[in-house]
C-alpha positions as CSV (number, residue, x, y, z in Angstrom):
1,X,-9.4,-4.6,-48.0
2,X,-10.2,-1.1,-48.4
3,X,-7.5,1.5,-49.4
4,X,-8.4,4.9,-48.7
5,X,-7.1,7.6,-50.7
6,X,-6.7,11.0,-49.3
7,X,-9.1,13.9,-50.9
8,X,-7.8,15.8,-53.6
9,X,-10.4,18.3,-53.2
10,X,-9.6,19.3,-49.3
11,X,-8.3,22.4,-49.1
12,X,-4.6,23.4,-48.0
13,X,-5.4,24.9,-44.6
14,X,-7.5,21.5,-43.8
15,X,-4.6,19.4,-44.9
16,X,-1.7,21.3,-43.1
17,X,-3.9,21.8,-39.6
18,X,-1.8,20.2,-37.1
19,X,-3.2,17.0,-35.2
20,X,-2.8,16.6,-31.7
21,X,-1.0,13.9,-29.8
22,X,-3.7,12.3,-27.6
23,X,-0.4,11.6,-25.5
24,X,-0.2,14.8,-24.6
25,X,-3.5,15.4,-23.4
26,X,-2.7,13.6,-19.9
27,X,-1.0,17.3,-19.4
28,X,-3.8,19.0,-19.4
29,X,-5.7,17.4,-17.0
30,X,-6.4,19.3,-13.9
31,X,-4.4,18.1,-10.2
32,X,-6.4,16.0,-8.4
33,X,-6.8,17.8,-4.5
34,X,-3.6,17.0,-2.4
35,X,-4.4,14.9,0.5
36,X,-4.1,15.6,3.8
37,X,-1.1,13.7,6.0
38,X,-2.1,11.2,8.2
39,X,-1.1,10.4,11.6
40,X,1.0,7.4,10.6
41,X,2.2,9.3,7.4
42,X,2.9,13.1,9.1
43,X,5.3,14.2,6.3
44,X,6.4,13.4,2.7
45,X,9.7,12.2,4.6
46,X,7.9,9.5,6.1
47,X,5.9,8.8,3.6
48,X,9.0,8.0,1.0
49,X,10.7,6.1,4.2
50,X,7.2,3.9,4.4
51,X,6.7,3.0,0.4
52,X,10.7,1.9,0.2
53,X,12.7,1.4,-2.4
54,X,15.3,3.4,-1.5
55,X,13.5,6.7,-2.3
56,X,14.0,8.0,1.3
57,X,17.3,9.1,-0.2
58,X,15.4,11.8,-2.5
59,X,13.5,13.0,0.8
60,X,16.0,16.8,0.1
61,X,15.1,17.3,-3.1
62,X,11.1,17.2,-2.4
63,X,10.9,20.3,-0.5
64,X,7.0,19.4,1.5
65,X,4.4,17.5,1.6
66,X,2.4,19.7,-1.3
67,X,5.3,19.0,-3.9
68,X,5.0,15.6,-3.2
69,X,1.9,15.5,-4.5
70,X,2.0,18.5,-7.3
71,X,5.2,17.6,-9.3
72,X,4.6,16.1,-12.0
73,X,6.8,13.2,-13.8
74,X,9.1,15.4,-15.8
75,X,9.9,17.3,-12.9
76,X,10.7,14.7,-10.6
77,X,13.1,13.9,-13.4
78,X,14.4,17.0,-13.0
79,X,15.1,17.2,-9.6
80,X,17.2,14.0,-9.7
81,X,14.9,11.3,-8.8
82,X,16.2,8.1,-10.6
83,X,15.8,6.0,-12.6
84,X,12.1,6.1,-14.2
85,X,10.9,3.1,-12.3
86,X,11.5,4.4,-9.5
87,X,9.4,7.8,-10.1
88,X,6.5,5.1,-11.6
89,X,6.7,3.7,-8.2
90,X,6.7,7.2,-6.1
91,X,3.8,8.3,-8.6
92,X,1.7,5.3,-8.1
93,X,1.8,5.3,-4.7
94,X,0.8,8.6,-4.6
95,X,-2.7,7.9,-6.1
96,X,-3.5,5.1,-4.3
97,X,-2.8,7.8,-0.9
98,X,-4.9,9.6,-2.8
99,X,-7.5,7.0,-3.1
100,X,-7.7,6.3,0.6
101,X,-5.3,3.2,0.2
102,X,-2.8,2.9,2.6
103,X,-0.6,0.0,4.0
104,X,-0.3,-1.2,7.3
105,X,-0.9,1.5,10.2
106,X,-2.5,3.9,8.0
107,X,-5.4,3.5,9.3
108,X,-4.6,3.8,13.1
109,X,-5.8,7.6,14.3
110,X,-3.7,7.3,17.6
111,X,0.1,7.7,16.7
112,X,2.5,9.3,19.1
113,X,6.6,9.4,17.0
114,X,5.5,6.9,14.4
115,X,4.7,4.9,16.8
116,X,0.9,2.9,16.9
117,X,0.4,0.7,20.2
118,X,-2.5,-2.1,19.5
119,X,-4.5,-4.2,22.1
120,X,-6.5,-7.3,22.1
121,X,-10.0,-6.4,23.2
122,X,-13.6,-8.0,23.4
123,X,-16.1,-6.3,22.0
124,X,-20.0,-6.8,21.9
125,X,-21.3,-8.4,18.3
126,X,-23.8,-6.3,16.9
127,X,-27.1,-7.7,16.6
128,X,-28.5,-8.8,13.0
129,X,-31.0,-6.6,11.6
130,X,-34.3,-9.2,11.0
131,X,-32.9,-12.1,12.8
132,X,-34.2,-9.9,16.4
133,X,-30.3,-10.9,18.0
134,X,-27.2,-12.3,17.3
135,X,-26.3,-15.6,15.7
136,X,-26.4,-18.7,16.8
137,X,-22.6,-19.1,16.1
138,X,-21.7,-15.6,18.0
139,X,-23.8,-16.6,21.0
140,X,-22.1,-19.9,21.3
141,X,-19.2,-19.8,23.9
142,X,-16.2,-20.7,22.4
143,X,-12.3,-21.8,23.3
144,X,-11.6,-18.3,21.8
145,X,-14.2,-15.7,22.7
146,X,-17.1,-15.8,25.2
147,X,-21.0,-15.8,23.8
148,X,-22.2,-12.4,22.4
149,X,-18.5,-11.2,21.6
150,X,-15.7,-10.8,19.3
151,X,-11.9,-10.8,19.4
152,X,-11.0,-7.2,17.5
153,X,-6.8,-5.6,17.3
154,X,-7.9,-1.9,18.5
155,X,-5.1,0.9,18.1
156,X,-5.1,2.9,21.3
157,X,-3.1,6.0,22.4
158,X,-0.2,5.5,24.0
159,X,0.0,3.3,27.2
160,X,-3.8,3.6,27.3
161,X,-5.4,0.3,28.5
162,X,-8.9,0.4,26.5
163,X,-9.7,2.2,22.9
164,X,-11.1,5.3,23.3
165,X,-14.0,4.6,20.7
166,X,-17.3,3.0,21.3
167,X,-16.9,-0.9,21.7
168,X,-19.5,-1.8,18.9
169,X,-17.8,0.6,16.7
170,X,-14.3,-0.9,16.6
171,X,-13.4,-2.6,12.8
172,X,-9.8,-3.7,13.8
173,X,-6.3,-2.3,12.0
174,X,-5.7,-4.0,8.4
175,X,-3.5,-6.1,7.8
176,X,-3.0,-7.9,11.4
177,X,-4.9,-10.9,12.1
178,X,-6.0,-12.8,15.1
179,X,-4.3,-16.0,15.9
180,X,-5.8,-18.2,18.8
181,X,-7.4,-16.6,21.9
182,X,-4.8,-14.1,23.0
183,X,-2.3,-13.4,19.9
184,X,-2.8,-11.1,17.1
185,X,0.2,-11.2,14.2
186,X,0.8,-8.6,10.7
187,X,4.0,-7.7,9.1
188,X,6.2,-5.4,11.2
189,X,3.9,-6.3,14.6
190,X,6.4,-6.1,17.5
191,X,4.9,-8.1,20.7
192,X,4.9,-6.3,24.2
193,X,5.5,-7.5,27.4
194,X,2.8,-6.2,29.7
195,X,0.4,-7.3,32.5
196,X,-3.5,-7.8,31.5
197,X,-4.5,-7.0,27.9
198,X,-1.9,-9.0,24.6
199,X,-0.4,-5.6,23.3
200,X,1.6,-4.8,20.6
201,X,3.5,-1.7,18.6
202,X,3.4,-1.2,15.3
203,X,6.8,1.2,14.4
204,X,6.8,3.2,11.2
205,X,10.3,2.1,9.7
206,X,11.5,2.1,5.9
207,X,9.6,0.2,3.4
208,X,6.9,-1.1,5.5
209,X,4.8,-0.6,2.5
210,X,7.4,-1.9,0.5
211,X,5.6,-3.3,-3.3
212,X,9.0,-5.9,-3.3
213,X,9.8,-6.0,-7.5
214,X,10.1,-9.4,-8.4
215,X,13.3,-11.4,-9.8
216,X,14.2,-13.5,-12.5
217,X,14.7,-17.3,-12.6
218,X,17.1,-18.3,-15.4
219,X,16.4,-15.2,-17.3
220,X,13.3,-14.5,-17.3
221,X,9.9,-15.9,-18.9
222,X,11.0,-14.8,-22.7
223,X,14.5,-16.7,-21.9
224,X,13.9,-19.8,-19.4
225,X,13.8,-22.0,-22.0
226,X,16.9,-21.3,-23.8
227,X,18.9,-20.6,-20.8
228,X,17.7,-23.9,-19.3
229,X,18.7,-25.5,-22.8
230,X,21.9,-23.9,-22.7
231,X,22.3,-25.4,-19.1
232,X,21.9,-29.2,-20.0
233,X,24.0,-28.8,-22.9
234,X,26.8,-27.7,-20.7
235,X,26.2,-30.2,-18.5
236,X,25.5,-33.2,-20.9
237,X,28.9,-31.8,-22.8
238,X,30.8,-32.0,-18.8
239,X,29.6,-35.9,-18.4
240,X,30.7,-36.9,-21.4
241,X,34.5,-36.0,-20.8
């Protein structure tokens, strides 16, 4: 070991200059660019009604959508927001909106009052650059799709029939998945009753992007054991009576 011993031959000033707290340095960091809302997301009411966890009750003490994303932790403090898991949540979620990283609907452009109709369409598969065409598998007729095409969820406006983008363009809507040859299912997918096309709506409501904390089971990973120990000696002490 190695003991170092501080320099008797530094000057005063050099010993009495204050260090900084690298702690503190997060502060002066510059605000990342607020991010624009969303059709699915329109205002920071919605958006603390989407992510849950009861913070849609702190919606009047967030004035807009650029003090959502400009106060910092201290302030939200402030404010009233509690307690400090919950502003960990509300600040995490806002830099993964920042990211790009939304939950279900957020990537649907055609919303009309929170609400994001989907359809079931068929679109053409794109051919394989180097192959000359598709593959074999896509141009094999199936129970489930017809040769040259794929199943793909499509938001559309409202009580339109077809997606107003290019067939060969269309990627789906994350987070709902196709089941069989004519249902598609994703969390918070309400089935529609109409004629031709499957349709569905997908309804903004609180915490449908809900990060659900987990629970303990007999105290916890730290205590399991000794509440499970605990446990049989009550009940060992019970069948002995």
């Amino acid at each position: 070991m190695i003991l170092r011993r501080p320099l008797l031959s530094a000057s005063t000033a050099a010993v009495s200059a204050p260090q900084v707290c690298i702690r503190n340095l997060h502060a002066s960091i510059p605000i990342r660019p607020i991010p624009k809302p969303i059709p699915f997301i329109p205002d920071h009411t919605a958006f603390l009604s989407a992510i849950g966890r009861g913070l849609s009750a702190h919606a009047a003490k967030i004035p807009s959508w650029d003090a959502l994303f400009t106060l910092s932790s201290r302030q939200l403090k402030e404010v009233g927001i509690e307690p400090a898991r919950s502003r960990r949540y509300l600040l995490q979620w806002r830099e993964k909106f920042r990211n790009g990283e939304y939950g279900i609907g957020g990537d649907c452009p055609h919303v009309r009052d929170g609400v994001a109709e989907l359809v079931l369409v068929a679109a053409p598969v794109t051919p394989i650059p180097g192959l000359g065409g598709i593959s074999p598998r896509s141009a094999m007729a199936t129970a489930t799709h017809d040769p040259g095409t794929r199943k793909v969820v499509a938001n559309v406006p409202a009580g339109a029939q077809q997606p107003v983008e290019p067939l060969e363009s269309l990627t789906g809507v994350d987070g709902v998945v196709i089941k069989g040859a004519k249902t598609f299912r994703g969390s918070y997918v309400e089935p529609m009753r109409a004629a031709g096309v499957p349709r569905a709506r997908l309804r903004l409501q609180e915490g449908i992007w809900e990060e659900r904390r987990g629970h303990k089971v007999d105290g916890g990973e730290r205590r399991v054991a000794q509440v499970r120990a605990k446990r049989r000696a009550a009940e060992n002490k019970e069948n002995k009576r």
